[in-house]
N, C-alpha and C positions, 0 to 999 in steps of 0.2 A: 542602594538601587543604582542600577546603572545607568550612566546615559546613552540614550535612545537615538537612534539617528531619525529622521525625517521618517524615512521609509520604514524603521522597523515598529517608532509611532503607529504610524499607518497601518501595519498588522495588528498592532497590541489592541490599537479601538475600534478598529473597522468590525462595523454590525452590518453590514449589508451583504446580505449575498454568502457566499463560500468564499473561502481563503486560501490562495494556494499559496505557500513562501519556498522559496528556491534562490540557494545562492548558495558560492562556496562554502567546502569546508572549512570550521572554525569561524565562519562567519556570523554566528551567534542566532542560530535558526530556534535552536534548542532552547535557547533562554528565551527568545521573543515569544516562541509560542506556549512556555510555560507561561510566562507573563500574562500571555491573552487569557488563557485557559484560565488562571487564579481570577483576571480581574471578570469574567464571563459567572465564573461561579461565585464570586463576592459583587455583583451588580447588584444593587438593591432595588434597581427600579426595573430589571426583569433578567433576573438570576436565570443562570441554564445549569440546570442538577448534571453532576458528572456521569449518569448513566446514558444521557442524552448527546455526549463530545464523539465525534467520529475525525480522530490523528491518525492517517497510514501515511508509513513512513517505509521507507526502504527496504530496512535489515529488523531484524527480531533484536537485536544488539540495543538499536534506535527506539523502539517503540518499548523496551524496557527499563530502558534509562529515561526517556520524555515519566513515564509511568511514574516512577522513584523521582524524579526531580519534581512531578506536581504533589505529589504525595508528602515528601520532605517539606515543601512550601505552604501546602496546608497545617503540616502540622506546626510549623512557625507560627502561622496563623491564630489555628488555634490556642497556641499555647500563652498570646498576646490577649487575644480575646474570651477565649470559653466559649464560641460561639456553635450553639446546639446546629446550625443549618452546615457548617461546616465541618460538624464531627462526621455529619450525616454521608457526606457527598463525599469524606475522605474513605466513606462504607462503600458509598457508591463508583468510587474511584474503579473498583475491581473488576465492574460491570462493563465500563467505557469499552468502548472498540478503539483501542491504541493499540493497531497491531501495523503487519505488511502489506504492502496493496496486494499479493499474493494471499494472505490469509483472507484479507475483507475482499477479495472477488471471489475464492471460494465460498466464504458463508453467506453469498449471495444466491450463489447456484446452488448450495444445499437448503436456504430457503424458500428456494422459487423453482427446483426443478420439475415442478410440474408445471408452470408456466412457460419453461423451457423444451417441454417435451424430450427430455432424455430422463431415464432409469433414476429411479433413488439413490440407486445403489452405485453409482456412475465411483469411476475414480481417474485420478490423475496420474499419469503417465511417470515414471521417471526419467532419468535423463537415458537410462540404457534402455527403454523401450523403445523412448525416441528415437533414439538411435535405430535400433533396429528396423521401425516403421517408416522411416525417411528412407536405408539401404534398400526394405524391398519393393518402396515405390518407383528409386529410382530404376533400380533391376529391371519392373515390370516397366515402366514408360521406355526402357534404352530395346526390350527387346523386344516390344512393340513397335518402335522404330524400325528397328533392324530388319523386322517380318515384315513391314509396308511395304517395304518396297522403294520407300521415298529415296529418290536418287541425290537430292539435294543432300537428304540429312547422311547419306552413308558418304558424299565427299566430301562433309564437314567430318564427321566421325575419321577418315582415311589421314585426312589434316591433319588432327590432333591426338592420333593411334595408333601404334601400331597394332590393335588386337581386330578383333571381327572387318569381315568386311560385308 
C-alpha cells in the first residue's frame, strides 16, 4: 500500500459531502480515488454498492482505466477474502457512472428533457455544425451592423478592414 500524503488521506476518508480531487498529472489522483472507491465499498458500517459511485473524469481514456483499476482491486479483494458483497458490487461495477463530465451531462438531459423543455429527440451539435452556426450568426449580427446605419460601428469596421463600408 502506498503511502498517503495528508491530503490524499483526506480524500480516501472524507464521508461528507462530495469530493472533488484535482491536481497534477501523475500525481496519484487515479490511485487515491481507486482507494476511496474500494475502502467506500468494503465500509462495513455503511458500505455504498458500486451502482450507486458517480467518477467523471475528463477523457473516456480516464474513466476506463479508474473502471479496470477498481475492478482489478476488487478482485484482489475478492480473491483474499471470497467475500459474496464484493463479488456482487464487482457485477455491479458495470453499472457505476464512471464516465466524462460530457457523457454524465448528457445523460442528464436525456433523463430530464422534459423537465428541460426541449425535444427527446434533441441532439448534439458537432464541432462542424458549430462551426457553421457561429459563421452565420456572425454573417447575420456584422450585416445587421452594416444595415443600421450605426456610424460608430462602420468607423470601427473602416479601422480594422478593408472590405465593406
Amino acid at each position: 500500500m502506498p503511502e498517503w500524503t495528508a491530503e490524499q488521506k483526506l480524500a480516501i476518508d472524507g464521508r461528507e459531502g462530495t469530493l472533488l480531487v484535482s491536481a497534477a498529472a501523475g500525481s496519484g489522483k487515479t490511485t487515491v480515488l481507486v482507494e476511496r472507491v474500494i475502502q467506500r465499498l468494503t465500509d462495513l458500517a455503511n458500505p455504498c454498492p458500486a451502482d450507486r459511485l458517480v467518477i467523471v473524469t475528463f477523457t473516456k481514456a480516464a474513466a476506463a482505466q479508474m473502471k479496470e483499476r477498481i475492478d482489478t482491486a476488487l478482485s484482489k479483494q475478492i480473491a483474499l477474502t471470497g467475500d459474496p458483497w464484493l463479488m456482487k458490487q464487482q457485477l455491479l461495477l458495470q453499472s457505476a457512472k464512471i464516465c466524462t463530465i460530457d457523457s454524465f451531462c448528457g445523460d442528464l438531459v436525456r433523463e430530464n428533457f422534459h423537465m428541460l423543455g426541449i425535444s427527446a429527440d434533441y441532439q448534439i451539435a458537432d464541432s462542424g455544425e458549430l462551426a457553421r452556426f457561429e459563421d452565420s450568426a456572425v454573417k447575420k449580427v456584422l450585416a445587421d451592423k452594416y444595415n443600421s446605419g450605426d456610424a460608430v460601428f462602420k468607423e470601427l469596421s473602416n479601422t480594422v478592414s478593408s472590405g465593406r463600408s
